[in-house]
N, C-alpha and C positions, 0 to 999 in steps of 0.2 A: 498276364502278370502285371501287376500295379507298377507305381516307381517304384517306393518303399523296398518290395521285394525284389528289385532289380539293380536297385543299388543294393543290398544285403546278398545276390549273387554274383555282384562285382566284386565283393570283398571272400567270399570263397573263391573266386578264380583268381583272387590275391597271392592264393596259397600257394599253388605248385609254380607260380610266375617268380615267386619271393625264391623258394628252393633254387629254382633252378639260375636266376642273378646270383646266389653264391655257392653254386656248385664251380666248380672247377673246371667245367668246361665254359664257362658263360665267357666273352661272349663266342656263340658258335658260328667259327671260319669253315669250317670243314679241311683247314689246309694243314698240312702233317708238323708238329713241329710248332702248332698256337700257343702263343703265352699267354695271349687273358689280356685282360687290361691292367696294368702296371702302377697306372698316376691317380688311383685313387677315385674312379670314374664307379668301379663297381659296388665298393662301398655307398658313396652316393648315390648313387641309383636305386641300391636297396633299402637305404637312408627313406627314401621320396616314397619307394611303392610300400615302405609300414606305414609313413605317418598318413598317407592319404589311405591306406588302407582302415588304419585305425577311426579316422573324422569320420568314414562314413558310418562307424559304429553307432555315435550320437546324430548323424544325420537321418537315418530310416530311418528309429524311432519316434524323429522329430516328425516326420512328414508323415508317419501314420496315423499321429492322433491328429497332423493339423487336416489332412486332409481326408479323417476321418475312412481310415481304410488299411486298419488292425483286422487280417486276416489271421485263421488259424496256420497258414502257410511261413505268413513272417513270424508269426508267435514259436514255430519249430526251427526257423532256418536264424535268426536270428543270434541265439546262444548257440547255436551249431557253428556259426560263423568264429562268431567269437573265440571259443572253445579250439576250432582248427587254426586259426591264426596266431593264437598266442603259443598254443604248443607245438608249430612249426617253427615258431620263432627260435623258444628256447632248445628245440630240440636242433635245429641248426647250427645255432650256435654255440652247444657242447662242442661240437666237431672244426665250426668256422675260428672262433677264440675262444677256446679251453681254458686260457690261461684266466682271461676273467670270470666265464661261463662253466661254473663247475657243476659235474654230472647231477650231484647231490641237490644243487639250487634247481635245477629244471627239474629234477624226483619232486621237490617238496612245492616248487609251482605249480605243477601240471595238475599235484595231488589237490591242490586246492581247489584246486577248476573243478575238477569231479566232487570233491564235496559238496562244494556250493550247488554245484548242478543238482548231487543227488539228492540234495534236501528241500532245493524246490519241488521236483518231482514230487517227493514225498505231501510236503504242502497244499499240491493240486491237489492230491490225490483226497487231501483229510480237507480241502475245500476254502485254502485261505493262500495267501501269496506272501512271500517275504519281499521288503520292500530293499532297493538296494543303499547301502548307507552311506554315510560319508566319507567313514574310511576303507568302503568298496571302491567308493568314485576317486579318492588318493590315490590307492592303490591302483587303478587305472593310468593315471597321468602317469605317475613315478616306473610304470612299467614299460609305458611308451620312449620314454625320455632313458631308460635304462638297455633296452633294447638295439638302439638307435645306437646311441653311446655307443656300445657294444661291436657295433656294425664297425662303426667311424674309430673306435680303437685298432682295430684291426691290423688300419694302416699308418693312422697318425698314434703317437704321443703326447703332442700338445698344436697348438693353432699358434701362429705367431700371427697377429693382425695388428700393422702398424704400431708394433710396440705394447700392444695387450697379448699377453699371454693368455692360453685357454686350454689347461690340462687334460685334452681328452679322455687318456689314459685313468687317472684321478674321479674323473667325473663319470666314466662308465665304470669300475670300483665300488663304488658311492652308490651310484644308482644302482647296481645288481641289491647290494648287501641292505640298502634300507627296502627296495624291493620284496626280497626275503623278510625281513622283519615286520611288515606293512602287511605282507600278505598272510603271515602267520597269525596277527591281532584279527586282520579282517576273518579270518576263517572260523577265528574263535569267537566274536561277534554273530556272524552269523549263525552260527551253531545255538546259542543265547537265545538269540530272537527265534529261531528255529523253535526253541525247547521251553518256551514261553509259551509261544503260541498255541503248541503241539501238548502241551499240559495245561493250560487252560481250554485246550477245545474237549483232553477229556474227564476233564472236569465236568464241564455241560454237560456232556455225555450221561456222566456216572446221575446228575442231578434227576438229568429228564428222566434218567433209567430208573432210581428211586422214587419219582414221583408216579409213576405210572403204576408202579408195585406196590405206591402206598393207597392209591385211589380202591375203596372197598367196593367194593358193586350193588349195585342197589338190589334191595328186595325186589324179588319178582311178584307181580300180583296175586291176591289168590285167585285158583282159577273159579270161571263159572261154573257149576251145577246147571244141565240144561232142564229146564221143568218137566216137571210130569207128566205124562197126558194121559187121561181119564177117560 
């Protein structure tokens, strides 16, 4: 296994590491009667294991084209990665802060994820790629930064730092609901370039398929007559 695809299995074993920082039993004492950690440790913690988890999203990709070793392995596990990380996220955090994290915003993110997925599929399959856009790659940061939030509201409502206040509460809020809104443009985007593509290939289609129906065939020769023999 290359780097590329070892870092891209660092970030799925991101996944049940992430669950399990905000499950209720983290951290595990074994002793009867554990509280957890109380000062805001576990937030943080799981704060650190998205964002690093997230950099390496843009990192495999990076080192596959530089180091020229874009396998069909990383091409599968890649958006598998992805895919599992973002919807453990939201789906955690229905359960971890409800009160920002509503059922409905992880229904209509998660749905998004499977669209997009399923119309690349679809794309392979009729032989062209959709490329990822800009307000795919928004959409990315704004969900990092929203997630995070999320995490860090949990326990804080705002940051007091030397006299700068810093709404956390406010800013994970923000960041779910432009989240939501970013992620419903990009989906419709995609779906565009999707149906662009996907009617202009059968367009070609329909062309080459008329033109072949319009080629007449040529006369066959006449045949020979073998001569006589006398």
């Amino acid at each position: 296994m290359n780097l590329p695809n070892s870092i891209t299995m660092s970030r799925i074993a991101c996944v049940p590491l992430l669950i399990w920082i905000l499950s209720p039993v983290f951290p595990f004492t074994g002793g009867h009667g554990a509280t957890g950690l109380r000062g805001g440790e576990q937030e943080i913690i799981a704060s650190i294991v998205f964002i690093l988890a997230s950099i390496t999203d843009g990192l495999d990709g990076y080192l596959a084209r530089r180091r020229h070793q874009i396998t069909t392995m990383g091409m599968l596990l890649d958006p598998l990665a992805d895919k599992l990380l973002v919807t453990a996220a939201y789906i955690i955090l229905v359960g971890y802060n409800p009160d920002i994290v509503k059922p409905w915003i992880a229904v209509l993110v998660i749905g998004r994820e499977f669209l997009v997925s399923g119309l690349r599929s679809i794309a392979a399959t009729e032989g062209f790629t959709i490329e990822a856009s800009e307000i795919g790659k928004l959409k990315t940061v704004i969900q990092i930064v929203s997630v995070v939030a999320a995490i860090l509201a949990h326990r804080w409502n705002y940051w007091n730092w030397g006299g700068y206040i810093v709404g956390v509460h406010f800013i994970a809020v923000t960041a779910i609901y432009w989240m939501t809104i970013v992620s419903i443009i990009s989906a419709i985007d995609y779906f565009i370039g999707f149906w662009k593509k996907i009617d202009h290939a059968s367009d070609k289609r329909r062309k080459r398929r008329s033109f072949v129906l319009s080629r007449k065939p040529k006369p066959a020769p006449p045949a020979e007559h073998p001569s006589r023999i006398s």
